[in-house]
C-alpha positions in Angstrom: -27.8 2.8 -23.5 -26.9 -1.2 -24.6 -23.7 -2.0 -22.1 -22.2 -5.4 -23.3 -19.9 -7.2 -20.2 -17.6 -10.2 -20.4 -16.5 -12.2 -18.1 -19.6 -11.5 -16.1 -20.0 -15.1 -14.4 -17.2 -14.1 -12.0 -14.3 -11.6 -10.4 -14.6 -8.0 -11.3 -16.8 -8.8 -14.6 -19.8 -10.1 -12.0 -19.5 -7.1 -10.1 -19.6 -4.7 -12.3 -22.7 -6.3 -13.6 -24.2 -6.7 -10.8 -24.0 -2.6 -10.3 -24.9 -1.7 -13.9 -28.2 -4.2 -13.1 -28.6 -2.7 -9.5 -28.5 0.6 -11.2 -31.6 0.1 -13.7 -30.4 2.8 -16.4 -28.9 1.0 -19.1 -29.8 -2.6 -21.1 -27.2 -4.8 -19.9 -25.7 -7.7 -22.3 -23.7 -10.3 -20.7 -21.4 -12.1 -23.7 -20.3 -15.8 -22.1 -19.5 -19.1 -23.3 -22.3 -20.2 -20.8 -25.7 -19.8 -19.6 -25.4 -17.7 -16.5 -29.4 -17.9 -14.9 -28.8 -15.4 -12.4 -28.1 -12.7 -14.3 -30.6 -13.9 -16.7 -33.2 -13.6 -14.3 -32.7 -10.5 -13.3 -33.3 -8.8 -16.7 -29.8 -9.3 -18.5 -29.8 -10.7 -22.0 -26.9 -13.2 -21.2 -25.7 -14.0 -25.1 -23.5 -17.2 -25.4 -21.1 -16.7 -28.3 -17.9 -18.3 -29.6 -14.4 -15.6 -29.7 -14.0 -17.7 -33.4 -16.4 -16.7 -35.0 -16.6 -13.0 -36.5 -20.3 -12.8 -37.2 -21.8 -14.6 -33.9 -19.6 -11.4 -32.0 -20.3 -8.6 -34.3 -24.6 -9.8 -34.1 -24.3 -9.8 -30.7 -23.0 -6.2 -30.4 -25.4 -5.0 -32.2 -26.7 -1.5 -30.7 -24.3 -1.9 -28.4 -22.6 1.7 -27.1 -20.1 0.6 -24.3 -18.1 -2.5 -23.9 -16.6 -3.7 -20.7 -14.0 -6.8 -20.8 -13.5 -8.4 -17.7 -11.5 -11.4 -18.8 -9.6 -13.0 -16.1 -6.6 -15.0 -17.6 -5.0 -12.9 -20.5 -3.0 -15.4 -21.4 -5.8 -18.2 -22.3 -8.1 -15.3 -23.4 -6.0 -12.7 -25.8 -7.4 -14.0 -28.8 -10.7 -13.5 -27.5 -10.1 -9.9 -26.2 -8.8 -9.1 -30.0 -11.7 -10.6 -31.7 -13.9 -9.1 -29.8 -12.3 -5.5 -30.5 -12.8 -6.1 -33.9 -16.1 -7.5 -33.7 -16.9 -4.0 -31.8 -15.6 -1.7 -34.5 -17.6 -4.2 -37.3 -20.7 -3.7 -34.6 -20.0 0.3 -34.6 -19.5 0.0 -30.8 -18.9 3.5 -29.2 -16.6 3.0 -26.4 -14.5 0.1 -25.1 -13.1 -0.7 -21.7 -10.3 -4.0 -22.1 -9.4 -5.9 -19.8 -7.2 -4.3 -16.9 -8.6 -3.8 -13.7 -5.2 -4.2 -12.0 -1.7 -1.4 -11.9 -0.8 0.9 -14.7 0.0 -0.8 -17.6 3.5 -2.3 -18.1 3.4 -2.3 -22.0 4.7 -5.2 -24.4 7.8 -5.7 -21.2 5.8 -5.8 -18.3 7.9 -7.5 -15.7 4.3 -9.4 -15.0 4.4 -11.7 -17.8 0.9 -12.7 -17.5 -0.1 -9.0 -18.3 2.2 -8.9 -21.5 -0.9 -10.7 -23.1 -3.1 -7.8 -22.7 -0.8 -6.1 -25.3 -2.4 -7.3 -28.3 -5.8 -5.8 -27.4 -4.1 -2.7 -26.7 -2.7 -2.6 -29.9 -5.7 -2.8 -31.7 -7.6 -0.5 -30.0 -4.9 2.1 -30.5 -5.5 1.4 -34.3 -9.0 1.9 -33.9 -11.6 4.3 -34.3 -13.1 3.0 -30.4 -13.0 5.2 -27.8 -11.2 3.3 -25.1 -9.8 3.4 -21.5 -7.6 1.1 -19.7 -9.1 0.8 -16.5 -6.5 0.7 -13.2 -8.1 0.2 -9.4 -5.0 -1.1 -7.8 -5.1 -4.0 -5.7 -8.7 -5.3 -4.8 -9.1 -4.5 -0.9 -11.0 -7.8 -0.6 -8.3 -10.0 -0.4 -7.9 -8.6 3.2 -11.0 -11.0 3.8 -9.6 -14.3 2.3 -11.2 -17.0 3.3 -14.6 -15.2 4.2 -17.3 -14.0 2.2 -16.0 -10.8 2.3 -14.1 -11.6 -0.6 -17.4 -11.3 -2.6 -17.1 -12.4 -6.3 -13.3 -12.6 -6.2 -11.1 -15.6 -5.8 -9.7 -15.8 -2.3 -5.8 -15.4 -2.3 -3.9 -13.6 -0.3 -1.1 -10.9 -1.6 1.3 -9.7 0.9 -1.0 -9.5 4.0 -2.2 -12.6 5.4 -5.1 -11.9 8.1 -5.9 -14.7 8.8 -3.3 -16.3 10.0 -1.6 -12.8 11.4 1.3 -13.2 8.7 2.8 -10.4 6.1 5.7 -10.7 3.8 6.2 -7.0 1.9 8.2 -5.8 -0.9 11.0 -3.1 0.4 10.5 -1.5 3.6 6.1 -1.1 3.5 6.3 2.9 3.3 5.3 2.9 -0.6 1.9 3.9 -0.5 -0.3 1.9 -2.6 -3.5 2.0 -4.3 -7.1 -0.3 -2.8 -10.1 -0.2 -4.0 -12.7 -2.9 -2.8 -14.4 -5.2 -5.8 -18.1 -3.6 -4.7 -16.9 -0.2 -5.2 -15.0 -0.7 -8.7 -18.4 -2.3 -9.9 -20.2 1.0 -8.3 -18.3 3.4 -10.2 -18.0 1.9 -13.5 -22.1 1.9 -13.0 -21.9 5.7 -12.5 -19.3 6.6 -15.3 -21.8 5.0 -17.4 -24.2 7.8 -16.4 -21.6 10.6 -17.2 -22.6 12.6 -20.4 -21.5 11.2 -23.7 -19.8 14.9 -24.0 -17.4 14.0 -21.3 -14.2 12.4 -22.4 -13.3 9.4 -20.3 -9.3 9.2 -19.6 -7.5 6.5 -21.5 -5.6 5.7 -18.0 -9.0 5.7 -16.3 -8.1 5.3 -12.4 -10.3 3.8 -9.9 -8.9 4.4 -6.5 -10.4 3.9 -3.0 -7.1 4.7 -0.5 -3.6 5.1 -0.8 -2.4 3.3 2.4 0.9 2.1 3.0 1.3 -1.9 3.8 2.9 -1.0 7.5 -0.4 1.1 8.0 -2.2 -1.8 6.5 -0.5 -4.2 8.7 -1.0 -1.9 12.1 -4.6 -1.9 11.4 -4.9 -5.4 10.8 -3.0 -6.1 14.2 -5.3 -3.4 16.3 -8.4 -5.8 14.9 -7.1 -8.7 15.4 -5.4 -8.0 19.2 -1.9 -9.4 18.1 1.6 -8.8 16.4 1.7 -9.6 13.3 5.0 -12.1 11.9 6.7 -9.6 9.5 9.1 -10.2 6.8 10.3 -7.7 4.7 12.2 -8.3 1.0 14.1 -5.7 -1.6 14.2 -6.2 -4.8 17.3 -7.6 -5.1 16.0 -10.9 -2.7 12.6 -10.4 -4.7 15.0 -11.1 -8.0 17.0 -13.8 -6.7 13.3 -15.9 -5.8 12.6 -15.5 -10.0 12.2 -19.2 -11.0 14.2 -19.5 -15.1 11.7 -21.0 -17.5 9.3 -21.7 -15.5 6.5 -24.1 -16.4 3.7 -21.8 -16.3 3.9 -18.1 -15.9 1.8 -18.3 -12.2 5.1 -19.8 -10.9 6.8 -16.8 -10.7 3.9 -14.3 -10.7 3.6 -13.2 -6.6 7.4 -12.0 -6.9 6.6 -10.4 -10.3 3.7 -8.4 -9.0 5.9 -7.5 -6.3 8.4 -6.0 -8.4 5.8 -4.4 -10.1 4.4 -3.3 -6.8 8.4 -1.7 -6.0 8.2 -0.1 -9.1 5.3 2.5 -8.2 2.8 0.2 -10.9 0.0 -0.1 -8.4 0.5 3.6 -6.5 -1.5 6.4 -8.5 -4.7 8.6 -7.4 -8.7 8.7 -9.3 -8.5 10.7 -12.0 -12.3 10.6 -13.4 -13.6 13.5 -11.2 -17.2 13.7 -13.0 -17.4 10.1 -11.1 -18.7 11.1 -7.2 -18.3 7.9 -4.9 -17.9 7.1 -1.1 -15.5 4.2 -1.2 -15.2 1.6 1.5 -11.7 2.2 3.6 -9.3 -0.3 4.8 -10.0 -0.3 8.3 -13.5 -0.2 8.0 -12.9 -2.9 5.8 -10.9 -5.1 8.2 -13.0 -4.5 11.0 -16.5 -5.8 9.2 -14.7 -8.8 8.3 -11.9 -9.5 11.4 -13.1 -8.0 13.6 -15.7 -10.5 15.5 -13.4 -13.9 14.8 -12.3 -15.2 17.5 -8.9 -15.9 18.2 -8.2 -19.5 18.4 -5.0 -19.6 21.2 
């Protein structure tokens, strides 16, 4: 099977490609705007293309069965994501995976503004004859690791639970259990649902989850590796609210107390639901420890 990726160079979009490659089934098409060598030379056919043009997207789909979208900034990329749905039905592309990898999806209102600009992919997919599935893993357990390499091909930032510097500030009271799955192991099972049997449906909601933890579990663990109390501050949603900058300049400025909202409002708490997908996924603790666990504290 032809498997075309985008957004390869980077994030979730790298590793998925580097599973799909690591697992050897399937032809793997990487679709950037650059040369990317490394995937190159290890048997991808990386195809640079421009989102403008029709024909350049549609020839390089060609044969192509299953598209995966890993584009990072919806809001500089939404045009792109909705040419390239279009260019897939033109290319008689199978299946479709846009551009989630995140919570459930918020629709055209989603208190995360940045993810109102997946909407327009959404909407032509629904109008499409693609077979599509929005795909939801929660919040990537490798941020745990920022600064170290454990964040792998992620950027390193830090949401909620700062390990390195023994720190937490969490939405309402940290009993809300909420979905992790690490980077390595959403790139794992993506591989694998590609092996699934084209008779199997795929769910439109398709759910990669790898724990349901709550952040005062997370934060216990984290203070048992590290061998000290963590500083704790904990915010409703009515403070979360109040901390909403009007009109911002760029929709970033607001967007750690918008996914925190988000977070408060169940959109990153869900279980797996692809069970023809088996996979051992990494916990948090495990997790922690690799990473933490040997630093040395610097007091």
């Amino acid at each position: 099977m032809k498997v075309a990726i985008i957004g390869a160079s980077a994030g979730v979009g790298r590793a998925i490609a580097d599973a799909v490659l690591n697992d050897g089934t399937h032809t793997v098409v990487i679709l950037s705007r650059t040369a990317i060598p490394e995937l190159s030379e290890r048997g991808a056919i990386v195809t640079t293309v421009s989102y403008d043009s029709h024909q350049s997207l549609v020839a390089a789909l060609a044969g192509v069965h299953t598209v995966i979208s890993a584009i990072g900034d919806h809001s500089r990329s939404a045009d792109a994501q909705v040419a390239l749905v279009h260019a897939a039905v033109a290319a008689k592309v199978t299946r479709f995976i846009p551009s989630g990898w995140s919570g459930t999806d918020g629709g055209k209102d989603d208190v995360v503004e940045l993810y109102r600009y997946k909407q327009p992919a959404l909407d032509a997919l629904r109008q499409s004859n693609l077979k599509w599935s929005h795909p939801e893993n929660g919040i990537f357990l490798n941020y745990f690791a920022s600064p170290l390499k454990g964040i792998a091909t992620l950027k390193p930032l830090k949401f909620w639970i700062d390990v390195e510097n023994c720190k937490a500030t969490i939405p309402g009271d940290g009993n809300l259990k909420l979905s992790y799955t690490s980077v390595e192991d959403v790139g794992a099972f993506v591989a694998k649902a590609l092996n699934v049997p084209e008779s199997v449906e795929w769910p439109q909601s398709l759910r990669i989850v790898g724990t349901n933890i709550t952040h005062n579990e997370l934060v216990k663990i984290a203070e048992g590796v590290r061998g000290k109390r963590f500083e704790v501050v904990y915010k409703t949603a009515e403070e979360l609210t109040k901390e909403l900058v009007p009109d911002p300049p760029s929709i970033y400025v607001n967007l750690a107390t918008t996914l925190s909202l988000a977070l408060l409002d169940s959109r990153f708490s869900f279980e797996s639901n692809f069970g023809s997908v088996s996979h051992e996924f990494v916990q948090p603790a495990e997790f922690i420890q690799k990473w933490w666990g040997k630093v040395e504290e610097s007091t």
